[in-house]
C-alpha positions in Angstrom: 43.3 -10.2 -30.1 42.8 -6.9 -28.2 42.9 -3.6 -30.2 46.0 -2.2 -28.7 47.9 -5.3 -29.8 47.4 -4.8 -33.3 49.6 -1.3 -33.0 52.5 -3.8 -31.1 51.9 -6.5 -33.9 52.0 -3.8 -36.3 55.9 -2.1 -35.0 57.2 -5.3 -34.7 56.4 -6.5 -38.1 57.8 -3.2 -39.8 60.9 -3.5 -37.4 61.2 -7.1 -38.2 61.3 -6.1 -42.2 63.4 -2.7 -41.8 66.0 -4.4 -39.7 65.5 -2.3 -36.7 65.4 -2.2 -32.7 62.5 -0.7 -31.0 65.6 1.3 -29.3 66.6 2.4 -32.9 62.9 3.2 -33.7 62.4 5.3 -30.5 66.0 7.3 -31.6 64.4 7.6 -35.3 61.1 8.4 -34.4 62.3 10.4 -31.4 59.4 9.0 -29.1 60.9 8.2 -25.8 62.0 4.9 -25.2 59.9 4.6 -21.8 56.6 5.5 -23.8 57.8 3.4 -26.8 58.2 0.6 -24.0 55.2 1.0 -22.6 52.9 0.7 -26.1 55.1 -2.6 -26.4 54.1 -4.1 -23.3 50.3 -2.9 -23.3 51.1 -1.1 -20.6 49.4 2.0 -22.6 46.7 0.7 -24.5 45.5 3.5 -26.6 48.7 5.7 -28.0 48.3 9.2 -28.9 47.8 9.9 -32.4 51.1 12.2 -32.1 53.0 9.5 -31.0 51.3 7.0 -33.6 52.5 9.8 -36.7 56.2 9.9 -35.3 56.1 6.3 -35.3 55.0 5.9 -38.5 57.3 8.9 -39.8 60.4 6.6 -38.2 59.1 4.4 -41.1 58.9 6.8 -44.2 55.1 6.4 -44.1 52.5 8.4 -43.6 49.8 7.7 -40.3 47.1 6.5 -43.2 49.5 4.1 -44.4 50.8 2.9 -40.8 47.5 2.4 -39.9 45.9 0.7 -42.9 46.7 -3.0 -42.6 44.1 -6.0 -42.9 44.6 -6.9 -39.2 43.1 -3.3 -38.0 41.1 -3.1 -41.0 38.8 -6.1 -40.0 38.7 -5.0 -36.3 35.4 -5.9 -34.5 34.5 -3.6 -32.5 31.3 -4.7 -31.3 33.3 -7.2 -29.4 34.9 -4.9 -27.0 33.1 -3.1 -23.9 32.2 0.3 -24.5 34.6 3.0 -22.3 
């Protein structure tokens, strides 16, 4: 699994649980919809941290807690080429 998938796996999950859209998260976490979109499809691979904490606001948590989950946590990164 690539990085930037674990941020999609990661939204849908929390959607999935909360009931939600990703329309009704981009209105709640008022990212746009065409950026929200585009993290969904992969089409933008490495969000910005500003639109990772709205996100994660949209879900009453804080970007620590959006972003700790076992999946990211046990990310190899040695895997991946170097940018």
């Amino acid at each position: 699994m690539d990085y930037s998938d674990l941020y999609v796996q990661r939204i849908r999950e929390l959607c999935r649980r909360r009931g939600i859209s990703i329309n009704k998260l981009a209105a709640m976490s008022g990212v746009k919809q065409s950026t929200l979109d585009n993290i969904m499809r992969g089409i933008t691979k490495n969000p910005r941290v500003k639109t990772l904490h709205k996100i994660a606001l949209a879900f009453n948590m804080t970007l620590s807690a959006f972003l700790d989950f076992a999946e990211l946590n046990d990310y190899a990164f040695e895997d991946e080429d170097e940018d």
